[in-house]
C-alpha positions as CSV (number, residue, x, y, z in Angstrom):
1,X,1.2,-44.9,8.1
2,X,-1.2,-42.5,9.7
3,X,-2.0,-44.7,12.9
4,X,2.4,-44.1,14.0
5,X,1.3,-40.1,14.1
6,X,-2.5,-39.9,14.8
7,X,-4.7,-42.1,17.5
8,X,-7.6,-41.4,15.3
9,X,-7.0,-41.4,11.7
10,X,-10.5,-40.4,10.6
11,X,-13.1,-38.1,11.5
12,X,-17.0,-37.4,10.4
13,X,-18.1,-34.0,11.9
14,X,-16.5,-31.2,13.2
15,X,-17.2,-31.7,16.7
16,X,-15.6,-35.3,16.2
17,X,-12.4,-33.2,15.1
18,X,-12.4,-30.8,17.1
19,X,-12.9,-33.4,20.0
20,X,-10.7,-36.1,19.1
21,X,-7.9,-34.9,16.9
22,X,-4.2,-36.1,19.3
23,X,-0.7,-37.1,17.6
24,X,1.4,-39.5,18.5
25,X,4.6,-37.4,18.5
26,X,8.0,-39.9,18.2
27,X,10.6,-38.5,20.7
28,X,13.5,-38.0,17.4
29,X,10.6,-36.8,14.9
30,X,12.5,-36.9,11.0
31,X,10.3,-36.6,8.2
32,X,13.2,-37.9,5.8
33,X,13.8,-41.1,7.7
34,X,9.8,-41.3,9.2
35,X,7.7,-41.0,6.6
36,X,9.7,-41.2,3.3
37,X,11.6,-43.8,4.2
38,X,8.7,-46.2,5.9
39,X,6.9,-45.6,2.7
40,X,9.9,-47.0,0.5
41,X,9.9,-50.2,3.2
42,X,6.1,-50.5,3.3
43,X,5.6,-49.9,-0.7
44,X,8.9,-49.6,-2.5
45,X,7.1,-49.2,-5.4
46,X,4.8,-46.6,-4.8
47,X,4.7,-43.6,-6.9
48,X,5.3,-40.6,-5.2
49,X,6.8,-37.8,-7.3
50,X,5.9,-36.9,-10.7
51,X,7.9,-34.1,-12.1
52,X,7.1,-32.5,-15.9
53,X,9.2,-30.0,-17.6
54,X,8.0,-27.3,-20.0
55,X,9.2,-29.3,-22.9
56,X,7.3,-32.8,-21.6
57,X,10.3,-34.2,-20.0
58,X,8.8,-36.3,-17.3
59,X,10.8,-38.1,-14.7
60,X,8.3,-40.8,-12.0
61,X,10.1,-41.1,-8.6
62,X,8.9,-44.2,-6.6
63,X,9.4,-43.8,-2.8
64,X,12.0,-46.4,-2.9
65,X,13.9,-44.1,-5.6
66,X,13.2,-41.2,-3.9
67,X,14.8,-43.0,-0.3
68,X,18.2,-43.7,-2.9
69,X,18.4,-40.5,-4.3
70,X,18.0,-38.6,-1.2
71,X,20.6,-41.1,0.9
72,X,23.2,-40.8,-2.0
73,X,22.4,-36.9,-2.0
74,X,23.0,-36.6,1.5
75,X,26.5,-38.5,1.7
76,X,26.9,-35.9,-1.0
77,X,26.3,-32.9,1.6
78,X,28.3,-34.5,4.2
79,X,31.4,-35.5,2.1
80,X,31.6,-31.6,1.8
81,X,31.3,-31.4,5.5
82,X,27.3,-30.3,5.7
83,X,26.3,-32.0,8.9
84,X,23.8,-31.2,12.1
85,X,22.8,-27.5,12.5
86,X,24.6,-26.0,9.4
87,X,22.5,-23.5,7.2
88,X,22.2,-24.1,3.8
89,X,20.2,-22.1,1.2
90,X,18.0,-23.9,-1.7
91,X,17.7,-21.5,-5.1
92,X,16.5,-24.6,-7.5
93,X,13.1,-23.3,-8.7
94,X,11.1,-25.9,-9.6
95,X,14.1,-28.6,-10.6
96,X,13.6,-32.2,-9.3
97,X,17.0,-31.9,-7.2
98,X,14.7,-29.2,-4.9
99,X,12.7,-32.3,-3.3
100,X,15.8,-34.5,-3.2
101,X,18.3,-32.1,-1.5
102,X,15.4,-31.3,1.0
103,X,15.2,-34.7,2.0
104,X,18.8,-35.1,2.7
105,X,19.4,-32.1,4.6
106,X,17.1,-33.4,7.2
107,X,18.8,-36.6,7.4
108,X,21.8,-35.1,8.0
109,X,19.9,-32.4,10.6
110,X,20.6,-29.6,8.8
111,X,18.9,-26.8,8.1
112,X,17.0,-26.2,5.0
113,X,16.4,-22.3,3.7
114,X,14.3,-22.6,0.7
115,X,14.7,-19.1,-1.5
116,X,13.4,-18.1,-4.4
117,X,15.6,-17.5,-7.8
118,X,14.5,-14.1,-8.4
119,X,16.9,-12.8,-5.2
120,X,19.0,-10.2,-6.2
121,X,22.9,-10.0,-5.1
122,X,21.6,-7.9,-2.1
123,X,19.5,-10.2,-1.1
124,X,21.3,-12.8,-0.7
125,X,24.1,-11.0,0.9
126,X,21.4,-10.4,3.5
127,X,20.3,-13.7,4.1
128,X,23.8,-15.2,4.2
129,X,24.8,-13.1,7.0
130,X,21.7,-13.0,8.7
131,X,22.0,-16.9,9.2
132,X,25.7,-17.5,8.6
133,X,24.6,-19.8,5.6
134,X,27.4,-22.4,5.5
135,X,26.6,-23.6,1.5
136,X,24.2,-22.7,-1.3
137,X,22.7,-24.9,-3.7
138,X,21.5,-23.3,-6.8
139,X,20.8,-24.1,-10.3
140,X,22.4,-23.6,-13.5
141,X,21.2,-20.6,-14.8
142,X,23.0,-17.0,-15.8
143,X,21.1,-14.6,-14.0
144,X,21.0,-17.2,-10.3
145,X,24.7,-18.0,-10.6
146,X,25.6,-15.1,-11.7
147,X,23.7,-13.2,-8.4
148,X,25.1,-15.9,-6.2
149,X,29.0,-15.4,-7.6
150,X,28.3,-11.8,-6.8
151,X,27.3,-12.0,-3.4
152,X,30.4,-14.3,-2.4
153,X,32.8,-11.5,-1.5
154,X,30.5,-9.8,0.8
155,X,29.3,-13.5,2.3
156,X,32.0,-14.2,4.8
157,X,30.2,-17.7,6.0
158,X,29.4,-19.3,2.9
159,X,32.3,-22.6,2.2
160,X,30.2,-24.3,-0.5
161,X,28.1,-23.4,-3.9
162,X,26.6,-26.4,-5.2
163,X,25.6,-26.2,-8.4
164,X,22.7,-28.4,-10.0
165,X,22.4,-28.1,-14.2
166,X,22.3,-30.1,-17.3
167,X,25.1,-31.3,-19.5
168,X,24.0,-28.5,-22.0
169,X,24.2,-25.9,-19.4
170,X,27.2,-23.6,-19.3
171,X,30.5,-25.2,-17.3
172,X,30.2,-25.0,-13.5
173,X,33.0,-22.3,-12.3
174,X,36.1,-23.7,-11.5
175,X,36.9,-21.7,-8.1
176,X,37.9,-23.9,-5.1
177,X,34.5,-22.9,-3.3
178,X,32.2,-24.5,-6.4
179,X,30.6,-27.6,-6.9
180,X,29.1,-30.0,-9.8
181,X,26.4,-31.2,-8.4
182,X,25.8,-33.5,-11.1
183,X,29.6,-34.6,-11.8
184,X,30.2,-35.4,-8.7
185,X,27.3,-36.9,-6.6
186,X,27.8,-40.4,-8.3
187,X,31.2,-40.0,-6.4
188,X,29.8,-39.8,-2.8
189,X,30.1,-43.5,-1.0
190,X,27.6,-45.1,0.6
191,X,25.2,-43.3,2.7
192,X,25.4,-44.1,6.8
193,X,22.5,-42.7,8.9
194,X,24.0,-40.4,11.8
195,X,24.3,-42.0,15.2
196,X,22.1,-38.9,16.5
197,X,20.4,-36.6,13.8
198,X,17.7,-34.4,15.8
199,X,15.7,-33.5,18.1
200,X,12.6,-32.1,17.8
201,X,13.0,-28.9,18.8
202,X,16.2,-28.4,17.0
203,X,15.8,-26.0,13.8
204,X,14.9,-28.1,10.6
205,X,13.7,-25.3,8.3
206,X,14.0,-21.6,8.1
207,X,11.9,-19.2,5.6
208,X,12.6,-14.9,4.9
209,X,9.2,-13.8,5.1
210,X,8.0,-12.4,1.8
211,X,8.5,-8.9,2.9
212,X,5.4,-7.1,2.5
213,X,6.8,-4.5,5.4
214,X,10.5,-3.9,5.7
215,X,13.5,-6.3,5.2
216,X,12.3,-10.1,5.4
217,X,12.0,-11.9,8.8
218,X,13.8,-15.4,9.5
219,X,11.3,-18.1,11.0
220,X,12.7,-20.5,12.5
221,X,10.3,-23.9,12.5
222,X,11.9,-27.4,14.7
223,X,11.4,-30.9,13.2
224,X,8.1,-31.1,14.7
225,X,6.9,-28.6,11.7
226,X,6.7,-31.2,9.2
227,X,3.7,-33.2,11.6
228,X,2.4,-30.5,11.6
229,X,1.5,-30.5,8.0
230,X,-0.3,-33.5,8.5
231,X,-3.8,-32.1,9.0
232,X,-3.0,-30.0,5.8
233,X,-2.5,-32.8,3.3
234,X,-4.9,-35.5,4.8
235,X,-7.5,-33.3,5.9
236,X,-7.8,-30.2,4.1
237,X,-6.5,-31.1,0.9
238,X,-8.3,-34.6,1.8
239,X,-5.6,-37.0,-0.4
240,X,-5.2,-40.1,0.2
241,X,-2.9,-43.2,-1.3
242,X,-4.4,-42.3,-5.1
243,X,-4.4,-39.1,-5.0
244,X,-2.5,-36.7,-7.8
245,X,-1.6,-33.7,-6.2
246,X,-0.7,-30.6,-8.0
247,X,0.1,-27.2,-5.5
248,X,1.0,-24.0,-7.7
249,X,3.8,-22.9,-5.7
250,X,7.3,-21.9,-6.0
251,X,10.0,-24.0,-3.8
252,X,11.6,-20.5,-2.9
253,X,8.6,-19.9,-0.2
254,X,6.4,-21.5,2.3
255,X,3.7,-23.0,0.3
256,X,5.8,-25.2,-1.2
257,X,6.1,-27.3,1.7
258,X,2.4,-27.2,2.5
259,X,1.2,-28.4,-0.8
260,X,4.6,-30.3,-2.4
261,X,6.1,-31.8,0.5
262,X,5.3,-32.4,4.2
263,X,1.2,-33.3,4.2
264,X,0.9,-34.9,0.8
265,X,3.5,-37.8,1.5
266,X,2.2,-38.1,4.9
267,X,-1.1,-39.3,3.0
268,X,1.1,-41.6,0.3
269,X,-0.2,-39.6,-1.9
270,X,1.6,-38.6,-5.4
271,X,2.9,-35.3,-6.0
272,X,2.7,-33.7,-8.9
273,X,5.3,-31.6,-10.5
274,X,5.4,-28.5,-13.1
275,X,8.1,-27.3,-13.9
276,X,7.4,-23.9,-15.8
277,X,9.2,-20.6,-16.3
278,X,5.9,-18.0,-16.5
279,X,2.5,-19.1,-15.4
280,X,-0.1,-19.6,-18.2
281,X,-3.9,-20.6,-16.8
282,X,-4.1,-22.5,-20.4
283,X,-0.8,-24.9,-19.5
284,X,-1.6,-25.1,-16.0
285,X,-5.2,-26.6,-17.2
286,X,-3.5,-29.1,-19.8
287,X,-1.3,-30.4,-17.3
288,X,-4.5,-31.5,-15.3
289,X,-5.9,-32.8,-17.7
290,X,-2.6,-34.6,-19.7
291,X,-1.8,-36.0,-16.4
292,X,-5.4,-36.8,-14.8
293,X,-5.2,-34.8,-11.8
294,X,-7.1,-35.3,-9.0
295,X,-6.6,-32.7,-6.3
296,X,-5.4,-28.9,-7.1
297,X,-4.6,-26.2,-4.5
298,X,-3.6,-22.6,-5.5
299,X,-3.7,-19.2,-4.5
300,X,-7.2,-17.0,-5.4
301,X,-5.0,-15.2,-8.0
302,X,-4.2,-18.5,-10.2
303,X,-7.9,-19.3,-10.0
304,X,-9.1,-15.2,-10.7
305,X,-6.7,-16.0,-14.3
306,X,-8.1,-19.9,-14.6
307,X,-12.2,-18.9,-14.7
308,X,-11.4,-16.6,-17.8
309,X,-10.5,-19.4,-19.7
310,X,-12.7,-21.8,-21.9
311,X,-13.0,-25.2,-19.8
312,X,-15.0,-26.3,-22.7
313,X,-11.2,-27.1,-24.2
314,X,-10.2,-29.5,-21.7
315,X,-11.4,-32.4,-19.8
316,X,-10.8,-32.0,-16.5
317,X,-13.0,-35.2,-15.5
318,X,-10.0,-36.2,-12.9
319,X,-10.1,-32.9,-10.5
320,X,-11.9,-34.2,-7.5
321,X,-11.3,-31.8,-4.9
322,X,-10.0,-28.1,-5.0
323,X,-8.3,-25.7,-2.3
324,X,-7.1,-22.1,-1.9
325,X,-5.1,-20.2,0.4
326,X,-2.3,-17.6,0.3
327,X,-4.8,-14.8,0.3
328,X,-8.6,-13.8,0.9
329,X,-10.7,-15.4,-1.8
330,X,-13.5,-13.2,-3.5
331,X,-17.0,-15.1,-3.3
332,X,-17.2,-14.2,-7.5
333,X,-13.9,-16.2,-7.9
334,X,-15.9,-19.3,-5.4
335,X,-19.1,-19.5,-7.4
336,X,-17.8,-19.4,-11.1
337,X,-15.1,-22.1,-10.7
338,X,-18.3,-23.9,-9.4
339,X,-20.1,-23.4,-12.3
340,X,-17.7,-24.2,-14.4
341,X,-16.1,-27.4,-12.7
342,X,-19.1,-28.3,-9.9
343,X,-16.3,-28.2,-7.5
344,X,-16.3,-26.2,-4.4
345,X,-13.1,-24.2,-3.7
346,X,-12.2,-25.0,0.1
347,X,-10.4,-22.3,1.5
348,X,-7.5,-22.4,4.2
349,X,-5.2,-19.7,6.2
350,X,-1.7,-19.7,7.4
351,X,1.4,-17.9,7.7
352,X,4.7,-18.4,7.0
353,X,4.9,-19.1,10.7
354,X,2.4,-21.5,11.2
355,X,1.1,-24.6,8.9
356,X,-3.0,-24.1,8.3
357,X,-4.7,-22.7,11.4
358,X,-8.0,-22.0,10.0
359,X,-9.7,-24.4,7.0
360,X,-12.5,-25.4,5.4
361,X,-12.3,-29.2,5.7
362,X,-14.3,-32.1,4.1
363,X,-17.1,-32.7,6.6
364,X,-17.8,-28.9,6.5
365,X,-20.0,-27.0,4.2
366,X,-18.1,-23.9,2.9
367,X,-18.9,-20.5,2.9
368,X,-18.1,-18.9,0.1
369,X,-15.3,-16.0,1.2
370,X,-14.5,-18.0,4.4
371,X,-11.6,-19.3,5.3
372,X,-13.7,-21.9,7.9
373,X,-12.9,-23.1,11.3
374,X,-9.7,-23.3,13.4
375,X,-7.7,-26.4,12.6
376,X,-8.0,-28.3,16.0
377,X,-4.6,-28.6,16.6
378,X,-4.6,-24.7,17.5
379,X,-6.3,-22.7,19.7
380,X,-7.7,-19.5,17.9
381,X,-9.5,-16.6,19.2
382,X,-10.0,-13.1,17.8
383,X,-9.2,-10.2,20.3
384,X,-9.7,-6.5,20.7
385,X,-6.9,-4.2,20.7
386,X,-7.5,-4.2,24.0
387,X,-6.7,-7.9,24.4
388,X,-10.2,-8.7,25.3
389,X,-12.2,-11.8,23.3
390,X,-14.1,-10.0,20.4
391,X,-18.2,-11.2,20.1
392,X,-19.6,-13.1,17.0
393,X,-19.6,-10.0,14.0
394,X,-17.1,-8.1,15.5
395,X,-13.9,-7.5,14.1
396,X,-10.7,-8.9,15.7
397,X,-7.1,-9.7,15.5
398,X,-6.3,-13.5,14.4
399,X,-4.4,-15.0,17.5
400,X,-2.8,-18.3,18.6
401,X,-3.1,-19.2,22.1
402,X,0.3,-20.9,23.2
403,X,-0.2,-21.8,26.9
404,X,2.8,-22.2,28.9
405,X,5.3,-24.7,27.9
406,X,2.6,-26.2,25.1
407,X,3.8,-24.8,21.5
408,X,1.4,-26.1,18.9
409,X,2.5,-28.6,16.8
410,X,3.7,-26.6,13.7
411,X,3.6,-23.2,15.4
412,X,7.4,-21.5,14.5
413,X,10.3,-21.6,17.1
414,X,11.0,-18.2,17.2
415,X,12.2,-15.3,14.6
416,X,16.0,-16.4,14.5
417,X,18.6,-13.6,16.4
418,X,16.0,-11.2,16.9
419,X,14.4,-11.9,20.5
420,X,12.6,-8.2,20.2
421,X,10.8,-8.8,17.2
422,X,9.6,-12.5,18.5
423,X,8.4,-10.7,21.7
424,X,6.3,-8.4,19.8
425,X,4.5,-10.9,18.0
426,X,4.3,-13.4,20.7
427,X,3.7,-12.5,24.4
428,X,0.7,-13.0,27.1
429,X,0.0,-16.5,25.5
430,X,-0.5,-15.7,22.2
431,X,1.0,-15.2,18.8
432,X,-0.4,-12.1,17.4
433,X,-0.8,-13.5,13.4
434,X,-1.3,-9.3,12.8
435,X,-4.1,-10.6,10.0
436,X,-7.9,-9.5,10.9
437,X,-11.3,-10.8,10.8
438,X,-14.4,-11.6,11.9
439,X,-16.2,-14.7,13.1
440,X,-19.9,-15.6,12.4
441,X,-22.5,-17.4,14.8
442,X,-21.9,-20.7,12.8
443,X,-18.2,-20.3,13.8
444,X,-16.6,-19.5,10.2
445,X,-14.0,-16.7,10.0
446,X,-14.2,-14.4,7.3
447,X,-10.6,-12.2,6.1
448,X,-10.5,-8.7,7.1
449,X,-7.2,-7.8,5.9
450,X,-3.7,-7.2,7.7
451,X,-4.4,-5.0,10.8
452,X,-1.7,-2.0,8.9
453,X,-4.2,-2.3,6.3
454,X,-7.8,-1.3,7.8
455,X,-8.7,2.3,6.2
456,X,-10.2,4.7,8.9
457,X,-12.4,6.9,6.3
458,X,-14.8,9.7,8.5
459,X,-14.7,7.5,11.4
460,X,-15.5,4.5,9.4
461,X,-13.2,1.1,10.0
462,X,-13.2,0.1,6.4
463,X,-11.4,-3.7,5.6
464,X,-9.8,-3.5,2.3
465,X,-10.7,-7.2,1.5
466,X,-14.5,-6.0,1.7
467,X,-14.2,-3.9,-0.8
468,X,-11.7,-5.7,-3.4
469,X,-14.7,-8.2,-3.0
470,X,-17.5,-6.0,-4.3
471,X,-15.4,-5.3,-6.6
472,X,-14.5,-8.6,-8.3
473,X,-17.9,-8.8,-8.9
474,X,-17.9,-6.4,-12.0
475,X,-16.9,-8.7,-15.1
476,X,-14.1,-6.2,-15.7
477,X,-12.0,-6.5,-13.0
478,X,-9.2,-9.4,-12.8
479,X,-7.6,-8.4,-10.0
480,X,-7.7,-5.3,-7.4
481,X,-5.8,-3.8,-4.3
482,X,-7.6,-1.4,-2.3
483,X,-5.9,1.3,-0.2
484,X,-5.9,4.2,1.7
485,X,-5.2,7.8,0.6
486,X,-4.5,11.0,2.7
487,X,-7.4,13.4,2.5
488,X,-7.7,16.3,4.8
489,X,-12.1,16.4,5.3
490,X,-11.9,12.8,5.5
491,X,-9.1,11.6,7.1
492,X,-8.2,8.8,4.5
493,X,-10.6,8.0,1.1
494,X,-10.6,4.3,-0.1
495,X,-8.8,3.9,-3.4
496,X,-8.9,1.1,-5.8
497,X,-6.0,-0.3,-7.8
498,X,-7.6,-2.2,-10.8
499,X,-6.1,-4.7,-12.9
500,X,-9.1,-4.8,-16.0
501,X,-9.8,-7.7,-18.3
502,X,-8.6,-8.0,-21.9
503,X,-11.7,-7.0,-23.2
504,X,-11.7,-3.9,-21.0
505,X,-8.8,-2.2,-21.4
506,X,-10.3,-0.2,-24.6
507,X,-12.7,1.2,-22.0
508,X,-10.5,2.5,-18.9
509,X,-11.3,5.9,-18.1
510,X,-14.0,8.1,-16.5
511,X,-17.0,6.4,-17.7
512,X,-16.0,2.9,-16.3
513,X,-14.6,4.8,-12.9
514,X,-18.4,5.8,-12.2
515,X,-19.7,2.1,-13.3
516,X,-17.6,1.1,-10.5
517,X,-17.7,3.1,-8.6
518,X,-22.0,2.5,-8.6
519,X,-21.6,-0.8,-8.6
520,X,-19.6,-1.2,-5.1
521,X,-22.3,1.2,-3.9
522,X,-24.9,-1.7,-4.6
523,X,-22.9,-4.5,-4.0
524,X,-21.6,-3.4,-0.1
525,X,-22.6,-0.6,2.3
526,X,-22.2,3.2,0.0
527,X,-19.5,4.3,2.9
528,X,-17.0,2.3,1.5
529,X,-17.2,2.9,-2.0
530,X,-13.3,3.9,-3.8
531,X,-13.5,7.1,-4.4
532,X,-10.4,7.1,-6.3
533,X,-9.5,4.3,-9.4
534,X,-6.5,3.9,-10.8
535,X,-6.0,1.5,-13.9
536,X,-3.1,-0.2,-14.0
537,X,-1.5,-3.5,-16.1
538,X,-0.4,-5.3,-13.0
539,X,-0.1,-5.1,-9.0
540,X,3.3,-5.0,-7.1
541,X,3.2,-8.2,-5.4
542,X,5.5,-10.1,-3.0
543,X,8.0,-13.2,-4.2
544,X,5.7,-15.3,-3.1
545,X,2.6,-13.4,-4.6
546,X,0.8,-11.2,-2.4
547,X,-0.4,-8.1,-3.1
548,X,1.7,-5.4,-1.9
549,X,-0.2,-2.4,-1.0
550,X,2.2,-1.1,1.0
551,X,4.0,0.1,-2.2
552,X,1.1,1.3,-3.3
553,X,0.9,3.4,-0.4
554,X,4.4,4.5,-1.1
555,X,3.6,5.8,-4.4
556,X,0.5,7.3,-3.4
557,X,2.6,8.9,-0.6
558,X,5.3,10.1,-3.0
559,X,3.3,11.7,-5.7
C-alpha cells in the first residue's frame, strides 16, 4: 500500500527523513476509494475497525465490510440528492455510522463537517449558515435531536436530517425533512462510483475551530489532507499491518481524523473503537488491556488522570508504543507513565489547520516536554515579531513556510468566506500557526504557549506553559492554567488556576498557596512564580479539550 503514496516507505535516522521523505501524489486523490477500498481488494478480510460500546457490545468491521457499508451508505446520501460539493454536518459521537458516513461522503465528493454533540441550538444555527449545510446527520438522542429540530427554522439551507439510532430509541420525527437512517438505508440500490468525484484541491472536509477566542473559524482542507495524515499514522504513531490503535478523541473535532481515520488505515492498521459517554482513566485502561492494545495516543490531560491510577490492576503487556498531542505535555506527566509502563510518551503538534508539523518520531530520542522536530513534509521556522529567523534559545512564533504555488501536503485551503481572516494568518510565505516556542541546539522545539497568552510581568516575558510545568511537579496538582492578572506596580502578576488531587482537597487554602508557591520558586527561575492561586474543581476547556484561559481572563477581568 505505502509504495502507491511514498517512493521511500522506510527510514532509519532523521537526516534520512528529513532527506528523502517524497509522495507520490495520484492526480484524483480519494481516500474512500484509494486506500479503503485497495485494502478490501488486496485483503478483504483484514480487520480494520473494532468498535465497543459501554455495555460490551462489540461490532469487527473487515475492510471488505467496511467498502459495503460505506458504498451502500453512499447511494444512501445520493438517493436524497447529496452529491459533489454539498455540505453536510456529522453529530454521531462515537457511533460506528460516524466512520461509515465519512467514507461515503468522500465518494460521492462531498463535504464532511464533523461536530461535536454538545452544540447548542445557536451553534448550529451558526454553522449551518456559515457553510449553507445542505443535510445533517445526527444520532438518536433527546438533547442532539432535540438542538438540531430547534435550529431548523432559523437554518434556511438545510433539506435533509438524517437520523442514525436504535430500534429502542425514541421514533424518528415524521416531518417531510427527516430521515431513518436505519429504516431506510437497506432501501438504497446499488451503489455506482461517480463518473468524476474530485479533485484534489476541491474541499473534502471542513472543521469550526474549537473557539478558544471568539466565534469558531471554518478550515477548509482539499482531498489531498487525508495524505497528508500519512506521516502521522505510519511514522509518528509508528503502526503497521498489526497494529491495535486506540486515539481518545471525540469524532466532533480534528483529532479524530488524525488518530481514527486518515493515517491508521493508511498503515492497514486496526482501529480501535470506544464508545463511552464520560471518560473514566479506570475503563479507558480495561479496554487496553480487554482488547490487547498495542498503540495509544491521547491528549496530556487523559494521561495527567491515567498515572493516578493503580497499573498494578491491569495488564497492559500489549501497549507497545504511546503518543500525545493536543496540548504542551508537562515532563512530570513524561517520566511517571515511564515508570509505570517503561514506555516513552512521544509527543506531536498540530492544528486544526494542519496534520502533525512537529513530532517526535521513532528513530528519535525524545525530550521529555518536547514536541521534537518538524515533520519533513513542512517547512518550519520560528520568527521574531519582526519577521526575522529567531536563534537556537530564543523564543519565536511557530510558522509554515508555503513558497509560492507549493502548499504542503495537509496544510488547510483557506478559512472558508472569510478572505481577511486567511490573510492574517497566512501572508509573506508563511502561515502564522500563532502558537510559540523555542528551539534547542539539537533541533527539538519546546511549547511556549499561544502568542495572546505570554504574561509580560515587570518586563519579564513569562510563557504560561513554563510555569504550569513547575507546577505539575508538586504531587497535588492534577491539572493547572496559568494566567495573567492586571496589577498596577507590575504591569500583570502570574496567576495559577489549580485543579488539586483527591487527597488534597482537605488541604486548599493558605498554607498549600505558600508550598506552591516555594516550590515553583525552586523548580523554575523565582520571577515567574504565581503570585496568585486560585483552587478550583475543574478548568473551562474547549469542545475539544483545551484549556481556556481566555475565560479565565474574563472572570479575572470581571470580578
Amino acid at each position: 500500500m505505502l509504495e502507491r503514496f511514498l517512493k521511500q516507505v522506510s527510514f532509519s535516522s532523521e537526516e534520512d527523513y528529513q532527506k528523502h521523505l517524497e509522495f507520490i501524489v495520484p492526480q484524483h486523490f480519494n481516500f474512500a476509494y484509494d486506500v479503503v477500498d485497495a485494502w478490501a481488494a488486496e485483503q478483504p478480510d483484514k480487520q480494520a475497525l473494532l468498535w465497543v460500546s459501554e455495555n460490551g457490545t462489540e461490532r469487527r468491521l473487515t475492510f471488505r465490510q467496511l467498502k459495503e457499508e460505506s458504498d451502500r451508505a453512499a447511494s444512501y446520501l445520493d438517493s436524497l440528492g447529496i452529491g459533489h460539493g454539498d455540505m453536510v454536518m456529522l453529530i454521531l459521537k462515537r457511533r460506528l455510522e460516524w466512520w461509515i458516513c465519512m467514507l461515503a461522503l468522500h465518494k460521492l465528493g462531498a463535504v464532511a463537517i464533523p461536530a461535536t454533540h454538545m452544540l447548542t441550538k445557536h451553534d448550529i444555527v451558526y454553522r449551518n449558515n456559515r457553510a449553507s449545510v445542505k443535510a445533517i446527520v445526527c444520532v438518536n438522542e433527546p438533547y442532539v435531536l432535540g438542538e438540531v429540530r430547534k435550529s431548523l427554522p432559523e437554518s434556511p439551507t438545510v433539506e435533509r436530517v438524517i437520523v442514525v439510532g436504535d430500534k429502542a430509541d425514541a421514533p424518528v420525527p415524521a416531518e417531510g425533512i427527516f430521515h431513518d437512517w436505519h429504516g431506510e438505508i437497506g432501501n438504497a440500490p446499488q451503489f455506482v462510483r461517480p463518473q468524476h468525484v474530485n479533485e484534489n484541491e476541491d474541499t473534502m472536509l471542513m472543521y469550526f475551530t474549537s473557539g478558544t477566542t471568539g466565534e469558531p473559524k471554518m478550515v477548509a482542507h482539499d482531498f489531498l489532507y487525508a495524505m497528508g495524515h500519512l506521516t502521522t499514522g505510519v511514522f509518528w504513531h509508528n503502526l503497521g499491518p498489526d497494529s491495535i490503535h486506540l486515539t481518545v478523541a471525540d469524532t466532533g473535532w480534528g483529532k479524530a481524523v488524525w488518530g481514527k481515520l486518515y493515517g491508521q488505515w493508511f498503515a492497514g492498521a486496526c482501529v480501535f473503537v470506544f464508545d463511552h459517554e464520560k471518560f473514566s482513566a479506570d475503563k479507558i485502561l480495561r479496554q487496553i488491556e480487554k482488547y490487547r492494545i498495542t498503540s495509544f495516543c491521547a491528549p496530556p490531560t487523559v494521561y495527567r488522570f491515567l498515572i493516578r491510577e493503580d497499573f498494578s490492576q491491569y495488564d497492559l503487556s500489549s501497549l507497545r508504543y504511546c503518543t500525545t498531542a493536543g496540548e504542551a505535555l508537562n515532563a512530570a506527566v513524561y517520566e511517571r507513565f515511564r515508570e509505570l509502563t517503561g514506555i516513552q510518551l512521544m509527543e506531536g503538534f498540530g492544528q486544526t489547520e494542519t496534520t502533525m508539523t512537529l513530532g517526535t518520531m521513532p528513530w528519535m530520542k525524545p525530550k521529555p516536554g518536547s514536541m521534537g522536530k518538524p515533520n519533513a513534509q513542512y517547512e518550519i521556522e520560528l520568527l521574531r515579531p519582526d519577521g526575522t529567523p529567531c536563534e537556537d534559545g530564543e523564543k519565536g512564533e511557530i510558522v509554515v513556510r508555503v513558497p509560492e504555488g507549493r502548499k504542503p501536503l495537509g496544510l488547510f485551503k483557506y478559512y472558508y468566506r472569510d478572505e481577511a481572516l486567511t490573510h492574517e494568518a497566512w501572508h509573506d510565505g508563511y502561515y502564522f500557526t500563532g502558537d510559540m516556542a523555542w528551539r534547542d541546539q539539537d533541533g527539538y522545539f519546546w511549547f511556549e504557549g499561544r502568542a495572546d497568552d505570554v504574561i509580560k510581568s515587570s518586563g519579564y516575558r513569562i510563557g504560561p506553559f513554563e510555569v504550569e510545568s513547575a507546577l505539575m511537579q508538586h504531587p497535588a496538582v492534577v491539572e493547572c492554567a496559568i494566567t495573567g492578572v492586571p496589577d498596577e506596580t507590575r504591569g500583570m502578576v502570574v496567576k495559577a488556576t489549580v485543579v488539586l488531587g483527591k487527597e488534597w482537597k482537605k488541604r486548599a487554602g493558605a498554607a498549600l498557596v505558600e508550598e506552591l508557591q516555594q516550590h515553583v520558586k525552586r523548580v523554575t527561575a523565582p520571577y515567574k512564580y504565581p503570585r496568585i492561586i486560585d483552587f478550583v474543581d475543574e478548568l473551562p476547556k474547549t469542545i475539544s479539550g483545551k484549556i481556556r484561559r481566555v475565560e479565565i481572563r474574563q472572570k479575572d477581568n470581571q470580578a
